[in-house]
ZANUFI-380758 format. One record per residue (C-alpha): x, z negated, y; residue number from 1; residue in three letters. Coordinates in nm, 3 decimals. Layout:
BEGIN
<pt east="X" up="Z" north="Y" n="NUM" res="ALA"/>
...
***
This chain:
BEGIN
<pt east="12.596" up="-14.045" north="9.253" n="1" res="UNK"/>
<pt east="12.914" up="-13.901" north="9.338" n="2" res="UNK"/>
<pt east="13.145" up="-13.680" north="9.080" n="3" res="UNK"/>
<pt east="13.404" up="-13.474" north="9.065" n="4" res="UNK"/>
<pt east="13.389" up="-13.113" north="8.943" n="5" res="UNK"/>
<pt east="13.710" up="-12.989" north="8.850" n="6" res="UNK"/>
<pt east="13.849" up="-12.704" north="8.658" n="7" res="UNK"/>
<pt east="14.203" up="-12.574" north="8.489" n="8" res="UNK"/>
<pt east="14.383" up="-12.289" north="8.698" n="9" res="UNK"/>
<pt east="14.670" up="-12.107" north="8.794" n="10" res="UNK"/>
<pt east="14.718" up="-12.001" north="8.435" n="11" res="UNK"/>
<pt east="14.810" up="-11.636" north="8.459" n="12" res="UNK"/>
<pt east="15.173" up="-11.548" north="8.434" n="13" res="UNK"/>
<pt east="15.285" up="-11.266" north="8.677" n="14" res="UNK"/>
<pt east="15.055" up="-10.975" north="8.715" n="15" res="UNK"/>
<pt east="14.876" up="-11.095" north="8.410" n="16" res="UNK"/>
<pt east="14.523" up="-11.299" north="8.555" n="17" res="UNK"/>
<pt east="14.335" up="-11.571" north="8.332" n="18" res="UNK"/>
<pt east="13.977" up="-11.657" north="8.470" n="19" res="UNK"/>
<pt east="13.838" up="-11.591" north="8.830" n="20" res="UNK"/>
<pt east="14.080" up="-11.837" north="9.021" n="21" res="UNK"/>
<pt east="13.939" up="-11.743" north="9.354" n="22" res="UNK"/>
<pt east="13.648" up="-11.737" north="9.268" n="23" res="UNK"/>
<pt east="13.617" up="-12.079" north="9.084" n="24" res="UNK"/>
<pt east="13.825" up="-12.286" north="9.348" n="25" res="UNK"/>
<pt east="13.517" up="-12.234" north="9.584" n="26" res="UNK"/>
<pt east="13.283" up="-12.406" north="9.324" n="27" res="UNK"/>
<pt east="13.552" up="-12.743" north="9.255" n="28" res="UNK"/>
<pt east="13.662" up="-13.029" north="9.446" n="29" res="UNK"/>
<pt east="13.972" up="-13.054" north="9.179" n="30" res="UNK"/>
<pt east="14.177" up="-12.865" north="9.055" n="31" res="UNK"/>
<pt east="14.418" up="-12.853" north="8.764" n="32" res="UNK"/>
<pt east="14.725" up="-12.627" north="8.820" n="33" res="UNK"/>
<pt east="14.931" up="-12.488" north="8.495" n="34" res="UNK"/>
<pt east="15.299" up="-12.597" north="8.589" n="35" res="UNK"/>
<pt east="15.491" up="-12.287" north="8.400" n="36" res="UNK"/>
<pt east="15.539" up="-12.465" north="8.054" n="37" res="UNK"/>
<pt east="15.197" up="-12.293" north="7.912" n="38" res="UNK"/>
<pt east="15.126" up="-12.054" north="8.192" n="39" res="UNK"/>
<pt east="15.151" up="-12.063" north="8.544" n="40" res="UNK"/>
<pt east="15.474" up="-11.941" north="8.745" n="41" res="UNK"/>
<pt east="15.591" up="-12.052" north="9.119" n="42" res="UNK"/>
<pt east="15.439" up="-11.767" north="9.309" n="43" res="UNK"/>
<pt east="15.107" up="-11.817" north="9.088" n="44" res="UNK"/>
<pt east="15.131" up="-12.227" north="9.176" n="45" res="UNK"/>
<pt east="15.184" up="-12.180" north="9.572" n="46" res="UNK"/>
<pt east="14.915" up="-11.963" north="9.558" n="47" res="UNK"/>
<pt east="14.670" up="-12.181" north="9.431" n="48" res="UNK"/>
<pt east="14.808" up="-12.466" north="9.611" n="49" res="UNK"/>
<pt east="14.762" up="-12.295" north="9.933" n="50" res="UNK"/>
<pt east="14.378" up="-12.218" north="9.843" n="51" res="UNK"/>
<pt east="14.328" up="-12.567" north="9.703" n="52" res="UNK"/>
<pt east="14.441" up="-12.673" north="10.053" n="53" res="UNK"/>
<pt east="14.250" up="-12.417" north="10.254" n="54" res="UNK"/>
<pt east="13.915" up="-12.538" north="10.086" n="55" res="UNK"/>
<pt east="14.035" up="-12.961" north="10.038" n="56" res="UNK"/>
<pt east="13.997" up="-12.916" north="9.708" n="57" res="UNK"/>
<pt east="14.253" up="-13.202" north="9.525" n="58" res="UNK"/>
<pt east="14.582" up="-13.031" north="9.338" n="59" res="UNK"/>
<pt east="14.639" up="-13.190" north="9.026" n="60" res="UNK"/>
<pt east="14.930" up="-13.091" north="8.779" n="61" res="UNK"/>
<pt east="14.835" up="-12.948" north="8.449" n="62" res="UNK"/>
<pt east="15.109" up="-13.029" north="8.235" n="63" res="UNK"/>
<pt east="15.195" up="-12.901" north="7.882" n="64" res="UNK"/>
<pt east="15.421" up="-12.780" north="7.599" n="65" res="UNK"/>
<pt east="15.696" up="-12.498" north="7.674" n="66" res="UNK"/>
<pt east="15.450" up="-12.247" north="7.458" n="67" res="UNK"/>
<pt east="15.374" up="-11.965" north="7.712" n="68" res="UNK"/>
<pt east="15.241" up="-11.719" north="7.372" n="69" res="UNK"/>
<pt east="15.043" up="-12.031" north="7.232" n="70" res="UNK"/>
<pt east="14.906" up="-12.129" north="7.567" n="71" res="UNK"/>
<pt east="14.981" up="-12.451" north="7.520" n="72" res="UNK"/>
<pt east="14.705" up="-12.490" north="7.192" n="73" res="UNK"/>
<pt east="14.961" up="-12.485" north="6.925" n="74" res="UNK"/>
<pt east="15.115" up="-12.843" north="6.777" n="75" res="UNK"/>
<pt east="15.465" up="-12.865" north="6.836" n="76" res="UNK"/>
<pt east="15.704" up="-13.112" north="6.739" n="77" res="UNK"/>
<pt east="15.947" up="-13.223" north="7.023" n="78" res="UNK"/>
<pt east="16.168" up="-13.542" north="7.070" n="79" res="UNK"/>
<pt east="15.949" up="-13.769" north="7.267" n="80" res="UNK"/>
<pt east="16.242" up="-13.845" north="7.519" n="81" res="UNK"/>
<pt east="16.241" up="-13.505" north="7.618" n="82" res="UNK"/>
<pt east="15.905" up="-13.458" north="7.626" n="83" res="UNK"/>
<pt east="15.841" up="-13.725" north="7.854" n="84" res="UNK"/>
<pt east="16.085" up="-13.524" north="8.072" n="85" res="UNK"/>
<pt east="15.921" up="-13.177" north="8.037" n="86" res="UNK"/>
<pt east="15.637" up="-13.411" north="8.187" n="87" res="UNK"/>
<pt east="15.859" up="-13.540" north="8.490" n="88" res="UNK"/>
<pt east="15.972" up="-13.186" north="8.537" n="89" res="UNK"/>
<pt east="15.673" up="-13.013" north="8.559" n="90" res="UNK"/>
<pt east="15.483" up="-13.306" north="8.849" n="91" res="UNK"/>
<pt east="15.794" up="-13.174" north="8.981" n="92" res="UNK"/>
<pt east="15.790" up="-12.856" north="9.003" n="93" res="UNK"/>
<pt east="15.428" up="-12.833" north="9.130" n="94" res="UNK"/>
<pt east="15.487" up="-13.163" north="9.429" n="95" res="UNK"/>
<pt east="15.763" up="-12.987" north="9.519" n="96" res="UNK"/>
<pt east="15.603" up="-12.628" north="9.616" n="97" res="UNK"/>
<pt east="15.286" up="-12.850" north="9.742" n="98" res="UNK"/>
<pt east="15.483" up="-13.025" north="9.963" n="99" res="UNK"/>
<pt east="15.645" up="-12.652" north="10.057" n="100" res="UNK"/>
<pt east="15.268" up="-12.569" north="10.188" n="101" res="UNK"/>
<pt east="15.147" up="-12.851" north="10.318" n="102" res="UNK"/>
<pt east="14.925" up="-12.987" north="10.036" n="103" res="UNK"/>
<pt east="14.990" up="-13.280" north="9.803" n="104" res="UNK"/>
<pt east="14.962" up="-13.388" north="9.461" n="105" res="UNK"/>
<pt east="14.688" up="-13.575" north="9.393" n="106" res="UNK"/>
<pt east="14.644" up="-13.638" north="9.013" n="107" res="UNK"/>
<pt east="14.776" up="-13.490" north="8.665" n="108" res="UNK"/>
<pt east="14.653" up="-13.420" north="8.342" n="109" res="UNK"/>
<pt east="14.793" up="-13.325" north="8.008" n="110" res="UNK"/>
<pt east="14.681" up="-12.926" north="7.872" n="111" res="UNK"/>
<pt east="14.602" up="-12.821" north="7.538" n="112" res="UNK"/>
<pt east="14.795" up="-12.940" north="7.215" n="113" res="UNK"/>
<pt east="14.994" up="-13.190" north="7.432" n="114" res="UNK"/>
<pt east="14.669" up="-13.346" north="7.552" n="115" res="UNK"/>
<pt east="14.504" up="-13.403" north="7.218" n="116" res="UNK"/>
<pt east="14.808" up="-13.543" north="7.058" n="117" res="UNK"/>
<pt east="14.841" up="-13.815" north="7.291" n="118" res="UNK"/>
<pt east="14.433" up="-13.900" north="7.359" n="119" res="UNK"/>
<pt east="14.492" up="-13.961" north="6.960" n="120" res="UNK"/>
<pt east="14.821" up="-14.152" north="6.927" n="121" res="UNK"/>
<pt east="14.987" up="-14.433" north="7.121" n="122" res="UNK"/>
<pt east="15.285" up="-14.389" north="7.015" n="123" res="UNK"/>
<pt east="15.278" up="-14.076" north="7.182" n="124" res="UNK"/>
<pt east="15.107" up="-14.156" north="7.489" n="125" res="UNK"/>
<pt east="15.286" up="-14.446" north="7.621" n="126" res="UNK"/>
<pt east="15.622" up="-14.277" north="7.641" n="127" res="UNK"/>
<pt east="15.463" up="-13.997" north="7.883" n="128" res="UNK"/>
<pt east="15.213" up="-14.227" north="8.061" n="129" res="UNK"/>
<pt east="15.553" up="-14.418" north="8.145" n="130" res="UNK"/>
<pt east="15.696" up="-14.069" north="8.231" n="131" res="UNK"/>
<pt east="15.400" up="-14.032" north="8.489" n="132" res="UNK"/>
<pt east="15.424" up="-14.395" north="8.659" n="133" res="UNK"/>
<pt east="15.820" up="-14.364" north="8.697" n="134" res="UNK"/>
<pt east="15.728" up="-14.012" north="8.943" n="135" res="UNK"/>
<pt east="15.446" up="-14.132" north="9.129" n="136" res="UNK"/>
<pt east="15.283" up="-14.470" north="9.015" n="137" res="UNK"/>
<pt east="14.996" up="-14.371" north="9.281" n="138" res="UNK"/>
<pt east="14.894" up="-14.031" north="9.052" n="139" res="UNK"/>
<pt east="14.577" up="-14.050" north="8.870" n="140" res="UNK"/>
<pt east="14.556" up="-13.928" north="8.533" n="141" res="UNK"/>
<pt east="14.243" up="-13.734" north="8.452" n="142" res="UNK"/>
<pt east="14.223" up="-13.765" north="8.054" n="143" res="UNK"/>
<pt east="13.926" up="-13.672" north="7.870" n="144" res="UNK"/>
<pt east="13.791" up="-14.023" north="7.678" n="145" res="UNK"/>
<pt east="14.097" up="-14.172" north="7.495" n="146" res="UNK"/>
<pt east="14.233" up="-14.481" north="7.440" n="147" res="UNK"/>
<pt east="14.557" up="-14.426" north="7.399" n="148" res="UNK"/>
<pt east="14.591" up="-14.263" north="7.726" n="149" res="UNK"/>
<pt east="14.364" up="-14.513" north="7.896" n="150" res="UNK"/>
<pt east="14.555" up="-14.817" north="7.697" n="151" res="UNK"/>
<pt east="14.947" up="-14.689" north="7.828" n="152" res="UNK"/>
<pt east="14.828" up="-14.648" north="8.204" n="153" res="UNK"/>
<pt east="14.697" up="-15.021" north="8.180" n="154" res="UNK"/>
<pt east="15.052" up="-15.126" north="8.076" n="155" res="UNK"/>
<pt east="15.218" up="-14.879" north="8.329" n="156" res="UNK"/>
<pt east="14.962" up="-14.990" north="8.636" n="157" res="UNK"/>
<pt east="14.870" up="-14.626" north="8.655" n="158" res="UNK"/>
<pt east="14.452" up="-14.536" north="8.688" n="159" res="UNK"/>
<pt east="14.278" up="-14.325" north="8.457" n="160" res="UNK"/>
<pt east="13.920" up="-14.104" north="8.562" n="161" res="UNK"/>
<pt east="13.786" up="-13.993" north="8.260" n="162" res="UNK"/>
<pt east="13.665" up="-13.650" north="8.268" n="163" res="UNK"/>
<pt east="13.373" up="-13.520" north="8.066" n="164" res="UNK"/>
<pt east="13.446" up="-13.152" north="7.934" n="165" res="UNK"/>
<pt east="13.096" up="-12.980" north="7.958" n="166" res="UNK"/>
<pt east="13.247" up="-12.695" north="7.789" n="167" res="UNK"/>
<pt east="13.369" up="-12.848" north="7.472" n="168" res="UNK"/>
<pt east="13.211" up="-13.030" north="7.157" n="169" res="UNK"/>
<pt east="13.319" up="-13.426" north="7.075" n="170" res="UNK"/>
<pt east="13.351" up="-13.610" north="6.752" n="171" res="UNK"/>
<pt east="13.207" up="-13.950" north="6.715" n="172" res="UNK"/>
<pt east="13.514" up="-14.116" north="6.837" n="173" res="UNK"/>
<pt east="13.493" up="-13.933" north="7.194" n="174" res="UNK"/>
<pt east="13.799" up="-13.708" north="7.103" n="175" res="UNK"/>
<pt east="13.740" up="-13.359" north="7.164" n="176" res="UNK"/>
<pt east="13.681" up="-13.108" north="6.859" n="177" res="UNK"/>
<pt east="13.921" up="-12.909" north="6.744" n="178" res="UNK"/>
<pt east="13.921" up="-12.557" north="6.874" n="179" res="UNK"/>
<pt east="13.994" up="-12.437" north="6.497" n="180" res="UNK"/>
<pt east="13.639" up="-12.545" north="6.438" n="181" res="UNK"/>
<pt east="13.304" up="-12.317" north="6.517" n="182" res="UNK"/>
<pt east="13.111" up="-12.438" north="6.796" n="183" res="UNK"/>
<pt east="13.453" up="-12.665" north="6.916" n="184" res="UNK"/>
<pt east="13.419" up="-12.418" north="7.293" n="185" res="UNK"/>
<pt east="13.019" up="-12.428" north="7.415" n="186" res="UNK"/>
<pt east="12.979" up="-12.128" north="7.644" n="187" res="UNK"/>
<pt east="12.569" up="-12.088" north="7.673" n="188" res="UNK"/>
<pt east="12.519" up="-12.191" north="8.029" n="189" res="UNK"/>
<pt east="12.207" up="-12.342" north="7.975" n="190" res="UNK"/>
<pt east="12.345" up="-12.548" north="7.645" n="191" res="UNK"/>
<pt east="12.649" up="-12.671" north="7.943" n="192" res="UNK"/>
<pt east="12.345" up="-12.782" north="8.169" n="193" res="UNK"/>
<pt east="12.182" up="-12.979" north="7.917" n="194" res="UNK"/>
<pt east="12.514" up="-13.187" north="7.847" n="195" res="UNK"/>
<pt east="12.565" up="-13.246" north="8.239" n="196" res="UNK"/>
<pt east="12.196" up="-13.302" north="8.342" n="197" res="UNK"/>
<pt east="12.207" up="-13.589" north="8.001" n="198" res="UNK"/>
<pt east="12.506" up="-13.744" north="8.120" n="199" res="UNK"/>
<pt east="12.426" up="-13.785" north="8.460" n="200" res="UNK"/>
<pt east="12.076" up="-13.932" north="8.370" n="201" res="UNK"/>
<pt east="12.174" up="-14.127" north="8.046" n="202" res="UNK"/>
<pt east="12.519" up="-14.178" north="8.102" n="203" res="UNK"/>
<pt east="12.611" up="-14.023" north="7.725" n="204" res="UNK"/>
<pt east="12.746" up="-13.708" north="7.552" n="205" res="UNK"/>
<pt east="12.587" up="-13.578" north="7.212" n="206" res="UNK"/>
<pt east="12.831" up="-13.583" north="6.976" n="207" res="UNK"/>
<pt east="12.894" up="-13.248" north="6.669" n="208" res="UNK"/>
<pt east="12.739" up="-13.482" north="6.443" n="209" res="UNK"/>
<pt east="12.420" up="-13.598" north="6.691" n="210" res="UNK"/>
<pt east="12.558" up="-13.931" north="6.770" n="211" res="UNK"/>
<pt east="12.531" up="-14.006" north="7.126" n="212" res="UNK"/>
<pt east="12.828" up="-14.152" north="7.266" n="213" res="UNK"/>
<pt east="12.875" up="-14.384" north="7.637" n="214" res="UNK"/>
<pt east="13.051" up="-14.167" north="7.816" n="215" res="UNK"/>
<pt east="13.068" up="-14.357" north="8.177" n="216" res="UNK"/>
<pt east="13.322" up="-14.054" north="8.378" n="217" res="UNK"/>
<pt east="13.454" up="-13.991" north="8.716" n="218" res="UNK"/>
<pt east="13.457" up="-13.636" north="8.721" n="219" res="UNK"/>
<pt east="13.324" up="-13.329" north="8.485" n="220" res="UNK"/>
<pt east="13.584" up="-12.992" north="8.356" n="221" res="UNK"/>
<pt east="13.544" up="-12.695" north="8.277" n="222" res="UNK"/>
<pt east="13.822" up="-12.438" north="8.164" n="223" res="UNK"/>
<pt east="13.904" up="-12.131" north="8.394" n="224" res="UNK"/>
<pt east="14.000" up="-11.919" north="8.084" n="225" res="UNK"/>
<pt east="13.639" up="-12.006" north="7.875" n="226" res="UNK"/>
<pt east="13.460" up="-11.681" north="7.912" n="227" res="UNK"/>
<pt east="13.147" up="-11.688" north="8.190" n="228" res="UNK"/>
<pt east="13.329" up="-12.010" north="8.383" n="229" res="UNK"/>
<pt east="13.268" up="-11.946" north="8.720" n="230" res="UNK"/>
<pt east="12.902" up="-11.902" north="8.622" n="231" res="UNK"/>
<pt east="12.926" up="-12.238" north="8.395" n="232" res="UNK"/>
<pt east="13.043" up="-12.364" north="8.783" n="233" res="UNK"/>
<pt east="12.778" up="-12.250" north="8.946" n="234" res="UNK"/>
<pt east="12.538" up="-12.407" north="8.667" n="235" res="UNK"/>
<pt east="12.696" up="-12.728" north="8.661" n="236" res="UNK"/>
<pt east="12.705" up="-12.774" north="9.057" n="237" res="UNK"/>
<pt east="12.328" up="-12.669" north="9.079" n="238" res="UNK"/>
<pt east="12.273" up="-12.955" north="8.754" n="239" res="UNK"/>
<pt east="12.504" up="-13.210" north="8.964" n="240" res="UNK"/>
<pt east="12.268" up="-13.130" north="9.300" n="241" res="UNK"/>
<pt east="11.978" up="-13.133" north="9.130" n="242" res="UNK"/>
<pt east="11.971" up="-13.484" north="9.070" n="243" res="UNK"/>
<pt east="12.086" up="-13.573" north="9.359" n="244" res="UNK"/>
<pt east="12.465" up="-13.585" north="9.305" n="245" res="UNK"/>
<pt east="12.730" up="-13.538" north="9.519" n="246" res="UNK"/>
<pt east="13.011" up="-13.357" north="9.461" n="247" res="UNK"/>
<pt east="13.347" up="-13.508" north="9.583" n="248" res="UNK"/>
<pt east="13.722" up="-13.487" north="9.532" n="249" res="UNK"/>
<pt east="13.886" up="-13.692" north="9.198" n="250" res="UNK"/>
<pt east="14.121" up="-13.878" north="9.452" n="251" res="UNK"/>
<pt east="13.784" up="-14.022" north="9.665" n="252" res="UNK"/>
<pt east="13.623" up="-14.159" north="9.343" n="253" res="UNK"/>
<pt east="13.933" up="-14.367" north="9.212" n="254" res="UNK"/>
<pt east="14.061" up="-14.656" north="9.484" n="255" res="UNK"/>
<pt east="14.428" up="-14.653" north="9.538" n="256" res="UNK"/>
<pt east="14.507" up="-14.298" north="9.398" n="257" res="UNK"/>
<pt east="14.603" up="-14.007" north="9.596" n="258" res="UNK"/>
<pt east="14.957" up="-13.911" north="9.542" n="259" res="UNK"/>
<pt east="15.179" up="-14.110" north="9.773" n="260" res="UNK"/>
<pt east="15.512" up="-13.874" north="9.775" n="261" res="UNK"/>
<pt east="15.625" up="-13.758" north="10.108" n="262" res="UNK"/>
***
């Protein structure tokens, strides 16, 4: 079996570090880079694009509201038009300084608040799925289960890996639990082992409730700012290997994706 392991970085803001970036970009084959909407700022983006290239890890774009003191995790109401260009701007922000060092764009995904308001709504999704396909029609989208997301990218031609977030607690539609909720963030190792080692050997994801839920993925995430997530890493590469997975780049699970900009 071959999966991706891939994790959300770049997220600090100026001398201000979230998570063990180095650190975790050894233990990935993707990774998702904050764009400077939530967090993230150009010399904090070249920097990871240069190590994401230095290792062949993939460079996705992490893209998400304009809420640097929310990081990203609060609702906010904006004008779908010009949201779907925040979204435009921020792939190009991050192609353009991975183009400055040699690297490429592979794939994108949406952070936070923004992400959970589209996996849930259509209405929403479509108009920044579109946003996505008129930049780079060969992106991927990596989207946590969703239909909405998974439903616009069939109408825009655009391919979707789902991602399983080993980290995080689902409802019994697949979307993820709210991180208002206790238990929503899962950060015993060993409970994070147990979900991979299930869903690599079943194929499903125990929901909050108990319900166990199909869950057939391309790649597994966990976030750089959970506490203990470069040792959740570790844990879930050792799960992966252990039953004889192997641990590849989104872009080399997914045919025809890749990022063709240049």
């Amino acid at each position: 079996m071959k999966i991706d392991l891939n994790a959300d970085m770049g997220e600090g803001f100026g001398p201000w570090p979230m998570g063990n970036d180095e650190a975790l970009i050894d233990l990935v084959s993707s990774a998702n880079v904050a764009c400077g909407f939530h967090a993230g700022d150009p010399l904090i983006m070249q920097r990871t694009a240069e190590r994401a290239k230095a290792r062949g890890v993939d460079l996705g774009a992490h893209v998400g509201f304009p809420d640097r003191q929310g990081f990203g995790r609060r609702v906010m109401q904006i004008d779908t038009t010009e949201l779907a260009a925040m979204v435009t701007y921020q792939l190009g922000a991050l192609d353009g300084i991975a183009r400055a060092v040699g690297h490429r764009v592979t794939h994108m995904s949406f952070h936070g608040a923004l992400g959970n308001m589209a996996a849930a709504d259509a209405d929403l999704a479509r108009p920044l799925v579109r946003a996505v396909a008129a930049f780079d029609p060969n992106l991927l989208i990596v989207s946590s289960s969703s239909r909405a997301i998974e439903g616009a990218a069939a109408q825009c031609g655009i391919r979707v890996a789902t991602t399983f977030l080993a980290d995080r607690a689902y409802d019994d539609e697949g979307l993820l639990v709210s991180r208002a909720k206790p238990g929503a963030v899962i950060h015993d190792a060993g409970v994070v082992a147990e979900r991979v080692e299930r869903l690599l050997r079943d194929g499903v994801v125990i929901a909050a409730s108990g319900k166990a839920l199909a869950m057939p993925v391309k790649s597994i995430l966990l976030h750089g700012d959970t506490q203990g997530a470069v040792e959740l890493a570790r844990g879930i590469r050792a799960s992966i290997e252990a039953t004889g997975g192997e641990i590849v780049p989104v872009s080399r699970l997914v045919a025809g994706s890749g990022g063709a900009r240049g």
